[in-house]
C-alpha positions as CSV (number, residue, x, y, z in Angstrom):
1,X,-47.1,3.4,37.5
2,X,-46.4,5.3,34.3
3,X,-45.5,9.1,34.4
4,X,-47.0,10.7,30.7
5,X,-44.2,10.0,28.5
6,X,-41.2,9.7,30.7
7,X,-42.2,5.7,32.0
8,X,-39.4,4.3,33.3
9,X,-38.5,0.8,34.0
10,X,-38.6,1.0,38.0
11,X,-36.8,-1.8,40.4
12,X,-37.2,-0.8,44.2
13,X,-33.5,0.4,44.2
14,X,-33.5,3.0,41.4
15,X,-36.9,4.0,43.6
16,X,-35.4,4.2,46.5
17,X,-32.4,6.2,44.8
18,X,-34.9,8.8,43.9
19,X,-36.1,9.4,47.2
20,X,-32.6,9.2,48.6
21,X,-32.4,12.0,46.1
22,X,-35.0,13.8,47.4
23,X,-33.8,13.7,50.9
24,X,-31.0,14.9,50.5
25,X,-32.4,17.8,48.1
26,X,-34.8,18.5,51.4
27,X,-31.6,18.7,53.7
28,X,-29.4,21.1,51.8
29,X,-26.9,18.0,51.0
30,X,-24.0,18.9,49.5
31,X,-23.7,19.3,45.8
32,X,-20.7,16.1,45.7
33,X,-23.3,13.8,47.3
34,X,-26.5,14.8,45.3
35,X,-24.0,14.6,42.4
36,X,-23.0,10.7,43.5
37,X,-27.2,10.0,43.8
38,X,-27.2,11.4,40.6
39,X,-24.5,9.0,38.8
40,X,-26.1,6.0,40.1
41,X,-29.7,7.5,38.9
42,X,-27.9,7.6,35.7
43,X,-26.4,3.8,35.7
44,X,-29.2,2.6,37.2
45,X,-30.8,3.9,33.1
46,X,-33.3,7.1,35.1
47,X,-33.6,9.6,32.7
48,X,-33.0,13.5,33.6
49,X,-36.1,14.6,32.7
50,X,-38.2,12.1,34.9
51,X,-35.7,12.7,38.0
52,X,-36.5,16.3,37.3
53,X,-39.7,15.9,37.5
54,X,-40.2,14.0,40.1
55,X,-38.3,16.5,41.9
56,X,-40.1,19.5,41.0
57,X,-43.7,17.3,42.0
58,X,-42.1,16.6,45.6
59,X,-40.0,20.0,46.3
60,X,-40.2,22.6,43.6
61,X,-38.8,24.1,40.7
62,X,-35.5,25.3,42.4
63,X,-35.0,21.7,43.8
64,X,-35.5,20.5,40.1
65,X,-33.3,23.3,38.1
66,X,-30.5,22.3,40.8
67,X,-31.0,18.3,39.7
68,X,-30.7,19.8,35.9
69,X,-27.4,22.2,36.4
70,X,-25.7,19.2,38.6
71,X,-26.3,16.7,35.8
């Protein structure tokens, strides 16, 4: 399970964070609770650049510029 050169150490939470995170992305969540997903992505050690990407794989480029302007 290794991304090029953004491998991350996965558990099943910080997994499941990221596709709570992508969810809510899908449903036009609010920018407070994307922002909450986002902090525990963060203490959880996720970098920005892989929850960017795998944004931009599963919705697009907009999806994944939001991620990077609420971080």
């Amino acid at each position: 399970m290794g991304d090029d050169d953004t491998t991350q150490a996965k558990t099943l939470w910080s997994e499941t964070l990221v596709d709570m995170l992508i969810a809510s992305l899908k449903a036009n969540k609010s920018d407070a609770k994307i922002k909450g997903l986002l902090k525990e992505c963060k203490q959880k050690g996720l970098k920005a650049s892989y929850l960017t990407g795998k944004v931009r794989k599963e919705i697009d480029e907009r999806a994944a510029m939001k991620v990077k302007m609420l971080m």
